[in-house]
C-alpha positions as CSV (number, residue, x, y, z in Angstrom):
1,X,114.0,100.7,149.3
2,X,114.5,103.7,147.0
3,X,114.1,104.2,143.4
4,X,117.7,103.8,141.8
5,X,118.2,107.4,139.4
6,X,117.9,105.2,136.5
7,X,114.6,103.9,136.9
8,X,113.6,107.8,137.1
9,X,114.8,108.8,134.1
10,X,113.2,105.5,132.2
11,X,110.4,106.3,133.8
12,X,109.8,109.8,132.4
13,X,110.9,108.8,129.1
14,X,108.3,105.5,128.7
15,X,105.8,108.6,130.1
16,X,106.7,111.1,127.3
17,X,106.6,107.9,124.3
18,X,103.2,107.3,125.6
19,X,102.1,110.6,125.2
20,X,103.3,111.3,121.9
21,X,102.2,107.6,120.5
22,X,98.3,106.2,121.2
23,X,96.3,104.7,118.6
24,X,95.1,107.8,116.8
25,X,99.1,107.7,115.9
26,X,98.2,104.2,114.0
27,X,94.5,104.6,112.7
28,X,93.8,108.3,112.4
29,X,91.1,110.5,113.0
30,X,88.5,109.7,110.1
31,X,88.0,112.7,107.6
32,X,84.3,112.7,106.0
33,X,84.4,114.1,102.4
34,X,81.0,116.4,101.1
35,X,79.7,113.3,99.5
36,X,79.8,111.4,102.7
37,X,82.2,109.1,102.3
38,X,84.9,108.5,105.0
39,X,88.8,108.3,104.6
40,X,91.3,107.0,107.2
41,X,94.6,107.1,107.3
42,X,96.4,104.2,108.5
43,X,100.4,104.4,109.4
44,X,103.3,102.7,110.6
45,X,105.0,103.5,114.0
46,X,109.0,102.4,114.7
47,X,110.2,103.3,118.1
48,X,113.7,103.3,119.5
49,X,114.4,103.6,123.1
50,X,117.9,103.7,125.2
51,X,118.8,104.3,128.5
52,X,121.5,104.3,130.3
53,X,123.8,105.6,133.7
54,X,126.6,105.1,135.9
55,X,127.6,105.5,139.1
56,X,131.0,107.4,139.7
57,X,133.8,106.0,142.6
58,X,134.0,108.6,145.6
59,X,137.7,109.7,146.0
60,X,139.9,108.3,148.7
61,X,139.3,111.4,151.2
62,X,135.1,110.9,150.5
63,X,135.0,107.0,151.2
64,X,136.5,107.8,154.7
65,X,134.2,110.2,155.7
66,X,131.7,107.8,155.0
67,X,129.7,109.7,152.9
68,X,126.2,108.2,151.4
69,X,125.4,107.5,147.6
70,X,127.3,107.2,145.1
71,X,126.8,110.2,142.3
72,X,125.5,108.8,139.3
73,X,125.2,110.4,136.0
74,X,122.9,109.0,133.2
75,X,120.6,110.1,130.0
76,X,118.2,109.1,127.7
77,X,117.1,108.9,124.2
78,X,114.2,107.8,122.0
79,X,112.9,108.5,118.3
80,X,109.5,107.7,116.6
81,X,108.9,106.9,113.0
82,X,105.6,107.7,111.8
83,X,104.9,106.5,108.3
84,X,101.5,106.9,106.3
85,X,101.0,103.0,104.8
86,X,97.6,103.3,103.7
87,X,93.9,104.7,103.2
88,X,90.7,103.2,104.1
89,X,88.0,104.7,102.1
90,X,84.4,103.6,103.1
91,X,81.7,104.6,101.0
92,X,78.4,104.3,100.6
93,X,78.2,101.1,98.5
94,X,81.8,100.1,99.0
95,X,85.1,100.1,101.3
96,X,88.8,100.2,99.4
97,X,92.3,100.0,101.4
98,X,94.3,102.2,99.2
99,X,98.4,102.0,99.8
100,X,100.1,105.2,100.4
101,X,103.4,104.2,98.6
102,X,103.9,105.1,94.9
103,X,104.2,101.3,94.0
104,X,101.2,100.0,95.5
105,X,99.6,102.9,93.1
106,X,100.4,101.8,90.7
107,X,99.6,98.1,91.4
108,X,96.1,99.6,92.1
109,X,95.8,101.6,88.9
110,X,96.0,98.2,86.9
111,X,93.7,96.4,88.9
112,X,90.9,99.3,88.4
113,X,92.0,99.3,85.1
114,X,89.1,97.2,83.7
115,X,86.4,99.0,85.4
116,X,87.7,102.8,84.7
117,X,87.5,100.5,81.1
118,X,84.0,100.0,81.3
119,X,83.0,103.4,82.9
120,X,84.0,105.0,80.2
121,X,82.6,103.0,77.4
122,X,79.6,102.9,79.4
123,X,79.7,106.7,79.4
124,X,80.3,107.0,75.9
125,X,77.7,105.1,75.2
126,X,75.8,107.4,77.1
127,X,76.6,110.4,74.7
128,X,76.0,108.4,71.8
129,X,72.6,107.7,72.4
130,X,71.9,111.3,74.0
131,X,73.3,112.1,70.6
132,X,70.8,109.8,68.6
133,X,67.8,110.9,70.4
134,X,68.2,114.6,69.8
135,X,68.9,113.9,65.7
136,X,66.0,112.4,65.4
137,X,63.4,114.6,67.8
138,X,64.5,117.2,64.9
């Protein structure tokens, strides 16, 4: 039995949305920094696919010569979303997922809050006591 024209045209379509989406599309190729730590970028992927066709009636003068298939006329049509949700940043001593979108920021900028708190008291501190030591040694 042969392959209706539809199937033909889905065919090469599903082909093509295959090519352009695999899972580098979703988890991305990692990118190491001079440090050495790692960042990928993770996204979302939405995917629409139609397909459709018809086959036409053969005029009066066609059907009695017999003639074989019907013509048929048909398209396709599919769009991909790619988003950026988030980066996964794997360090040396630690691994963060860090949203993409402007209000996970800034949900992430309050919860580092306390420790950007402490770094810089700590480095502060730091100064102080560099300060300290070199009144003294004169």
């Amino acid at each position: 039995m042969s392959e209706h024209p539809i199937e033909a045209l889905m065919k090469t379509t599903m082909e093509s949305l295959k090519e352009m989406v695999d899972v580098n599309t979703i988890v991305g190729d990692p990118v190491e920094t001079m440090d050495g730590t790692v960042i990928v970028p993770i996204s979302r992927v939405a995917l629409g696919f139609a397909s459709g066709g018809g086959e036409y009636q053969k005029k009066a003068e066609e059907k009695e010569q017999g003639g074989g298939k019907l013509p048929f006329a048909g398209g396709t049509g599919a769009g991909v979303s790619v988003q950026p949700v988030a980066f996964m940043v794997v360090g040396k001593e630690h691994i963060k997922l860090l949203p993409a979108n402007s209000s996970g920021m800034v949900e992430r900028l309050i919860e580092m809050a306390p420790q950007l708190i402490e770094d810089l008291q700590s480095s502060f501190k730091k100064v102080k006591n560099n300060m300290s030591k070199s009144e003294t040694e004169h």
